[in-house]
C-alpha positions as CSV (number, residue, x, y, z in Angstrom):
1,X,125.0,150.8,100.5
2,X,124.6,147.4,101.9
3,X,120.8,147.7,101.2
4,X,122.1,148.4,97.2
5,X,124.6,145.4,97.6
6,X,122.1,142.6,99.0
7,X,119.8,143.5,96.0
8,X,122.3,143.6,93.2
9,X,123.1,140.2,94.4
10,X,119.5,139.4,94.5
11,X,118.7,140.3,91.1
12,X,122.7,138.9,89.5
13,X,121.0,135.9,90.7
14,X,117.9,135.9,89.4
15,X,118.7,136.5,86.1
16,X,121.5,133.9,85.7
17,X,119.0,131.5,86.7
18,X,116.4,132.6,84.1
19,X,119.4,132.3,81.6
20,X,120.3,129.1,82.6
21,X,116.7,127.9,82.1
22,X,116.3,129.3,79.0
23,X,119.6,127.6,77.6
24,X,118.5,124.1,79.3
25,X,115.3,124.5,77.8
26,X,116.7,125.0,74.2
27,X,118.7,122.1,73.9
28,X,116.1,119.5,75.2
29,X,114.5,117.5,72.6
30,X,111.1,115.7,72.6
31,X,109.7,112.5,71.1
32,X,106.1,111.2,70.9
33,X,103.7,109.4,68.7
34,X,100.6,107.4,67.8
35,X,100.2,103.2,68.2
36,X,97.9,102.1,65.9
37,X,96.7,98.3,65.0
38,X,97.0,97.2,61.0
39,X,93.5,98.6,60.5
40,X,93.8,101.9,61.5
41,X,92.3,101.7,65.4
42,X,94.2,103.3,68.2
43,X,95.8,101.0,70.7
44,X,95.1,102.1,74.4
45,X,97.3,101.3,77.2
46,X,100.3,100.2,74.8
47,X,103.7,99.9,77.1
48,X,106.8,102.1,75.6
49,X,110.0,102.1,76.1
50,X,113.1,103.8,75.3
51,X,116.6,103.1,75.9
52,X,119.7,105.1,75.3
53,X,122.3,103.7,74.2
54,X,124.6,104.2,77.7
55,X,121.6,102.5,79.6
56,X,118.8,105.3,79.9
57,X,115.4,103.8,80.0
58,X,112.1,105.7,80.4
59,X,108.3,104.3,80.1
60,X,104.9,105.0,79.7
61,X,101.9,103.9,78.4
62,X,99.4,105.0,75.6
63,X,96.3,107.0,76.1
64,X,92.9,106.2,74.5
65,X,93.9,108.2,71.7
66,X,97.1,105.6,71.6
67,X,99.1,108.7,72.2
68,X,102.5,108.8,74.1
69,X,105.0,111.5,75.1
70,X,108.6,112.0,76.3
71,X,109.6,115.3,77.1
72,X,113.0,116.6,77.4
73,X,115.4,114.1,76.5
74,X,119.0,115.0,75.8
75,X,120.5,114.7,72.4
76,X,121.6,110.9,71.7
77,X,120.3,107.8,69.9
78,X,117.6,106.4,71.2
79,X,115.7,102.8,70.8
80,X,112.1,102.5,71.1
81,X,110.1,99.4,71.5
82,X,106.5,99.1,72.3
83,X,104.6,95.8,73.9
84,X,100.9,95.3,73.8
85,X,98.2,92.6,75.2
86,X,97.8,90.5,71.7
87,X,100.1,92.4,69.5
88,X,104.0,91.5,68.2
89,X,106.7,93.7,70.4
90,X,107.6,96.6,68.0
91,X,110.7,97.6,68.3
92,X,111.9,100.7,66.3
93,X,115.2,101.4,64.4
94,X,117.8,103.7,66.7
95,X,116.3,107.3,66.5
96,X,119.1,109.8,66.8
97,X,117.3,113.0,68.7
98,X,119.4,116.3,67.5
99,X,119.7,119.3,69.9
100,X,115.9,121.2,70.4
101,X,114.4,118.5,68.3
102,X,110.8,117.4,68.5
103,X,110.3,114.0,66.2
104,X,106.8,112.4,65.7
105,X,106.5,108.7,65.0
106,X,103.4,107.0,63.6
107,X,103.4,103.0,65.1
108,X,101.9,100.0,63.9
109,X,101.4,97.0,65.0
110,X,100.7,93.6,63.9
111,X,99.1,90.9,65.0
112,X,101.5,88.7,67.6
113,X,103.4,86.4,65.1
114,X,106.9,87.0,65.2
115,X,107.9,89.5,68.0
116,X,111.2,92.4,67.5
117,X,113.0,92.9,70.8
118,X,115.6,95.6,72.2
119,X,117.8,93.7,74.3
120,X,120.9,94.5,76.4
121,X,123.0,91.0,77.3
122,X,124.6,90.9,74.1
123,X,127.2,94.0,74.5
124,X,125.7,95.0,77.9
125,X,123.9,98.1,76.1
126,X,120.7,98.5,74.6
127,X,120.1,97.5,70.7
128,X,117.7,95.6,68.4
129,X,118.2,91.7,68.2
130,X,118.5,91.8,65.3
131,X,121.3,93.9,65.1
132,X,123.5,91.6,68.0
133,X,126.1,89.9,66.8
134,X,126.1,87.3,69.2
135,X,123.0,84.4,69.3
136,X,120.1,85.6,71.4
137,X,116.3,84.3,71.7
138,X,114.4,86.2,73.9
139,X,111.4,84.8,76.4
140,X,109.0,87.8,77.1
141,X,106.1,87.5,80.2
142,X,103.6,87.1,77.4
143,X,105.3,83.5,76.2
144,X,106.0,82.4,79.8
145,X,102.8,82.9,81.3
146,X,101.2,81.4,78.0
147,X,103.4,78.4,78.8
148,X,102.0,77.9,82.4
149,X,105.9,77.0,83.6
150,X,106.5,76.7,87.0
151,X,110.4,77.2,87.4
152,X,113.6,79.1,85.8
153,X,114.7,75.7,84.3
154,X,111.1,74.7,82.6
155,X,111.1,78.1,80.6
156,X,114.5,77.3,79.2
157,X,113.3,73.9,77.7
158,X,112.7,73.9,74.2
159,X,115.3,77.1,73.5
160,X,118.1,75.7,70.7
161,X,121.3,75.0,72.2
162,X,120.2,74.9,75.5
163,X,120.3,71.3,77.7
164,X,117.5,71.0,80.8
165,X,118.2,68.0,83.0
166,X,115.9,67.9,86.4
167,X,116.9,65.2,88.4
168,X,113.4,64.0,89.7
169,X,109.6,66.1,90.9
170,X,109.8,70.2,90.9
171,X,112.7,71.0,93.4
172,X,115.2,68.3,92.7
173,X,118.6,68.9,91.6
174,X,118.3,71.0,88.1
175,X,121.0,71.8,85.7
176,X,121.1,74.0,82.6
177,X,124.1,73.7,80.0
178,X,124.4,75.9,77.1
179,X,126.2,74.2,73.4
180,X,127.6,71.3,75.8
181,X,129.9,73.3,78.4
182,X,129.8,72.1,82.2
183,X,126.8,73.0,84.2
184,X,129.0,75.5,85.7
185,X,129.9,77.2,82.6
186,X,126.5,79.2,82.4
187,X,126.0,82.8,84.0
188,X,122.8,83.2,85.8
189,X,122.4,87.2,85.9
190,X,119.8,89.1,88.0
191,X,119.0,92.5,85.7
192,X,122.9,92.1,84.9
193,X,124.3,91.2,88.0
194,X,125.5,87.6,89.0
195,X,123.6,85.7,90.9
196,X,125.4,82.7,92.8
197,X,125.5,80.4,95.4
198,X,128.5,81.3,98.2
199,X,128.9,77.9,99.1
200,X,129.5,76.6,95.5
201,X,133.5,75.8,94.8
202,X,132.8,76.9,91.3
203,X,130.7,80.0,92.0
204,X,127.9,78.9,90.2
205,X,124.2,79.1,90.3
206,X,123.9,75.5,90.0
207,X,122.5,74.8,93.4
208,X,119.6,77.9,93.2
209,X,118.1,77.0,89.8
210,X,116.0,74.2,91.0
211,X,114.4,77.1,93.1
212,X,114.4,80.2,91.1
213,X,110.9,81.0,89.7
214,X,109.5,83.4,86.9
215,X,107.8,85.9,88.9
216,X,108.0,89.8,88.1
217,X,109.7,89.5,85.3
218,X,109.5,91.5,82.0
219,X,111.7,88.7,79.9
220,X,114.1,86.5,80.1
221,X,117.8,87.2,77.9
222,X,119.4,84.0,76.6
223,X,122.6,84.2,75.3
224,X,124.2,81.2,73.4
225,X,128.3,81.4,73.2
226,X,130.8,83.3,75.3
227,X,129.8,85.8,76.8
228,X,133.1,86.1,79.2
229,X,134.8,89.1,78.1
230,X,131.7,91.2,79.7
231,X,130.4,88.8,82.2
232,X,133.6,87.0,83.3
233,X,135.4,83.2,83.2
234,X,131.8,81.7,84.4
235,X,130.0,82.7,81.1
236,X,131.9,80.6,78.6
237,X,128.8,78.9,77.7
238,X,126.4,81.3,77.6
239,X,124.5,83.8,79.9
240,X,120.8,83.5,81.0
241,X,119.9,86.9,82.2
242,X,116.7,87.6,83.7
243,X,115.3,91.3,82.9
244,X,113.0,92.5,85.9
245,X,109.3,94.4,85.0
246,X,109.7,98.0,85.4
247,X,105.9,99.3,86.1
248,X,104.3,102.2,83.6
249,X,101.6,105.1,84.3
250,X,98.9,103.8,86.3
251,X,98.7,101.0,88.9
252,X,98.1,97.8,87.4
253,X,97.4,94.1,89.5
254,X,97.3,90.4,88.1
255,X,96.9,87.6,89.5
256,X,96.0,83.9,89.3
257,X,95.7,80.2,90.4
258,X,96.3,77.0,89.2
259,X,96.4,73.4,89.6
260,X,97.3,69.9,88.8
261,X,99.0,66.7,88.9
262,X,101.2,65.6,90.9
263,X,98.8,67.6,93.8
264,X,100.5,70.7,92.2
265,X,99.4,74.2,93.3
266,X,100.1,77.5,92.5
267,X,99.1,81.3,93.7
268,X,100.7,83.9,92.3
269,X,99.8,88.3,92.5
270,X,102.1,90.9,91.1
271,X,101.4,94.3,91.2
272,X,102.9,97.3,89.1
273,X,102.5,101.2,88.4
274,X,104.5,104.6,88.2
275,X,104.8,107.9,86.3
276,X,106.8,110.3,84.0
277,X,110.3,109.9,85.6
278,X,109.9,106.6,88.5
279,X,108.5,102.9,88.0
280,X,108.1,100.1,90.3
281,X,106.9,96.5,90.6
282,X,106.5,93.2,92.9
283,X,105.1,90.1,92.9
284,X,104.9,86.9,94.5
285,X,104.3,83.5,93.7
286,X,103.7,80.3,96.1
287,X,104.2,76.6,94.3
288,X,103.2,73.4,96.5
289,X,103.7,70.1,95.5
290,X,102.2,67.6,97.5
291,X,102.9,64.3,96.3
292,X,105.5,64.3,94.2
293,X,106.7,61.5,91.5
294,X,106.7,58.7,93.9
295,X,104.8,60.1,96.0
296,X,107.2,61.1,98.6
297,X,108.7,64.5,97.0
298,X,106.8,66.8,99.2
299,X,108.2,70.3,97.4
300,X,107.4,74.2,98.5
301,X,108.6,77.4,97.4
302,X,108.1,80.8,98.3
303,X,109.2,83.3,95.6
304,X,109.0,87.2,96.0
305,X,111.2,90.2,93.4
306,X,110.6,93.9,93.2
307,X,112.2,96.3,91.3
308,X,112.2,100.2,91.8
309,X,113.4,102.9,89.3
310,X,113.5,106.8,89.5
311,X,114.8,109.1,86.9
312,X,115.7,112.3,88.4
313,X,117.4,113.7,85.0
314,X,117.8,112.8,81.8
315,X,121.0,111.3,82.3
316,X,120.9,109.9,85.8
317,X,119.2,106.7,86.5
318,X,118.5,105.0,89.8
319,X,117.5,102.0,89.7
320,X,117.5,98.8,92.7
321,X,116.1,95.2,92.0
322,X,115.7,92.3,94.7
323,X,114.9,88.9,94.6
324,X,113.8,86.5,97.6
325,X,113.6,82.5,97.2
326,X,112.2,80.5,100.3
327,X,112.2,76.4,99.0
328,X,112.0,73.3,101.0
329,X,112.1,69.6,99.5
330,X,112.2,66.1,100.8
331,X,114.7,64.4,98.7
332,X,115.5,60.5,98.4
333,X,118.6,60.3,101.1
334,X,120.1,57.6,98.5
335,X,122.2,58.6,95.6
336,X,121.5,55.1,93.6
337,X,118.8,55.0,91.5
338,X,116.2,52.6,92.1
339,X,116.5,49.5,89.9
340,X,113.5,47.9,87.8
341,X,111.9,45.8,90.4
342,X,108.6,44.2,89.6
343,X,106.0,41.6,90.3
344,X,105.5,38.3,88.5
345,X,102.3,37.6,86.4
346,X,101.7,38.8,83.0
347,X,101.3,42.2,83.3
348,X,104.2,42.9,86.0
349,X,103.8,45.9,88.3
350,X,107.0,48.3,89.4
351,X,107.4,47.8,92.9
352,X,108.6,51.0,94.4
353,X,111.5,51.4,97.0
354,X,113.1,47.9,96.1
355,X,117.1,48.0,95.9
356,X,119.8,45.6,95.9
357,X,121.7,44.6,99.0
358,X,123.7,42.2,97.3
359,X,125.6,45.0,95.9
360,X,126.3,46.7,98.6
361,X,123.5,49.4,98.8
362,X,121.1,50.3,101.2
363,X,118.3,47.7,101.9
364,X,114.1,48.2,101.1
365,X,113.6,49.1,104.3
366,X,116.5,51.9,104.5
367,X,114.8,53.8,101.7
368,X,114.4,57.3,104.2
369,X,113.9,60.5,103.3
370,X,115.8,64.4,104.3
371,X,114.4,67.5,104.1
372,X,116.6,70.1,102.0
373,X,116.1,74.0,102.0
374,X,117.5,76.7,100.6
375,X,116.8,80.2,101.0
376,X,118.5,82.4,97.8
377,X,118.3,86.1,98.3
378,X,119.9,88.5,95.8
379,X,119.4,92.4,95.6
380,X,121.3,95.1,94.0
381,X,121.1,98.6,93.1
382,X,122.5,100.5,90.2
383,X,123.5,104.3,89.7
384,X,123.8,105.0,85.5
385,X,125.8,108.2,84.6
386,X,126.4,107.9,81.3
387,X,130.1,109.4,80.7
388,X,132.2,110.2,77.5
389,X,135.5,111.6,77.0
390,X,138.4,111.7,74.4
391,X,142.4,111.8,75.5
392,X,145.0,111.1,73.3
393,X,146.3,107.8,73.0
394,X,149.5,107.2,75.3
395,X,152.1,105.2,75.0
396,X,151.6,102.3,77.1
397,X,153.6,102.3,80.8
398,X,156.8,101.1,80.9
């Protein structure tokens, strides 16, 4: 009787589990297509991406057919946007993915001229530019390492609305203001989290942006205006959010060198791969500056990010970033500027180191130097469970 018991249970089992696959595997949807250049030829090696709208993302790359495939998404809408190596970023209208459906989408892509972006700083979910309501330009890792810059602050120049003062060589004192606010009026976000310095009174970022660095990024998220009612009282100029790479199918490895004035030199390696449902990347990059303006601002900094994501459903995203900053400076030790001293004859040399003691400020000869250093470490991790529910509206507590 037991015997009879233990295999009814057995089979009860069994079957529900059969059942429940069955239903699962019913309501699952698909999407897939072909990327294609304007005259017809397949683009290999293509990056995709799609976001759902509660903050879902899943990659992968193109095939040599310029093929791509995601299997078994759930229901929802759905933005796609697709990045490749000489090309404009694609990104597709919001693709609404029905219960059991299977959609096929045929890509083009144009020549890089103007790029369309998905991005996610404007309401803190995924949508086209141009669909925010809120002023956003976008810096992807194609335009910054076009641009050779070395720092944070020397990829913002040139955005509108946005104010770059650096106080002296690579390493000085850097601020960033956005439409005129204070320097401490601007957000600095990691992958949406706040990055700031402890020590500050005002909780900025002010003190690290002189140090933070480019490296492993897939684009950098400017926002111009108030962005405080999603990322606080410290955003009322704007937010500059930096968007970590999240790797694709295969294992992929850059790197480079580079030099120049000022005895500037620069090593950088970044490496990047993953699969169907997981993604990672890391780099690092080394800047020495071995002269300096004058000659005496000695500068070195050690940068290092990674970023790991695994997607063990559909609707549940794990996801953890980190970023490491090691920078050390010799800075001038006196906060006057040095006036214009020069020599006599008609074509007068500047004379460097020469202040005025008459006024009360340090002599020539007290012109000494300190060493600054900073070490900025940020990490943080990030569980997505997309959630809805409906209640009635109550009245509000007394």
């Amino acid at each position: 009787m037991k015997k009879n018991k233990l295999h009814f249970l057995l089979f009860s089992i069994f079957l529900t589990t059969i059942l429940s696959f069955n239903i699962s595997a019913q309501t699952v949807s698909s999407l897939k297509g072909t990327v294609s250049d304007e005259h017809g030829g397949k683009v290999p090696g293509a990056q995709v991406t799609v976001r759902l709208e509660a903050g879902l993302q899943l990659s992968t790359a193109t095939d040599e057919a310029g093929l791509f495939v995601f299997k078994e998404l759930k229901p929802g809408n759905y933005f796609l946007e697709v990045q490749a190596d000489g090309f404009s970023n694609y990104s597709h209208d919001a693709i609404q993915l029905t219960r059991a459906e299977n959609k096929e989408l045929n890509i083009t892509l144009e020549i890089a001229s103007i790029n369309e972006s998905v991005v996610i700083t404007a309401t803190g979910t995924a949508q086209r530019l141009e669909d925010a309501a809120k002023t956003i330009s976008v810096l992807d890792n194609q335009e910054i390492e076009a641009r050779h810059e070395l720092t944070l602050g020397e990829t913002l120049r040139g955005v509108p609305g946005v104010r770059v003062q650096q106080q002296g060589s690579p390493g000085a004192l850097t601020t960033v203001r956005l439409r005129g606010q204070r320097n401490f009026d601007t957000s600095v976000l990691l992958d949406g989290l706040r990055v700031r310095d402890a020590g500050d009174i005002n909780g900025s970022a002010l003190s690290l942006i002189a140090d933070l660095t480019p490296v492993a990024l897939d684009r950098v998220e400017i926002l111009r205006g108030s962005g405080s009612s999603i990322y606080g009282t410290h955003a009322i100029g704007g937010v500059v959010n930096m968007i970590p790479e999240t790797g694709v199918k295969g294992f992929h490895l850059s790197g480079g060198f580079e030099g120049g004035t000022l005895a500037t030199y620069r090593e950088r390696l970044s490496a990047s791969g993953g699969g169907e449902r997981y993604g990672y990347s890391a780099g690092v990059d080394r800047l020495d500056v071995r002269k300096g303006i004058d000659g005496d601002d000695e500068y070195g900094n050690t940068s290092f990010a990674g970023r790991a994501q695994f997607n063990p459903t559909q609707s549940i995203t794990l996801s953890g970033t980190f970023y490491g900053d090691i920078a050390n400076a010799r800075v001038n030790d006196s906060p006057f500027a040095l006036p214009a001293a020069f020599t006599g004859g008609l074509y007068p040399a500047a004379v460097a180191g020469v202040m005025d003691a008459t006024a009360g400020r340090p002599p020539a000869t007290a012109r000494l130097t300190i060493a600054r250093s900073a070490v900025p470490v940020c990490g943080g991790a990030r569980i997505s469970l997309p959630i809805r529910a409906s209640s009635p509206m109550l009245p509000p507590p007394v």
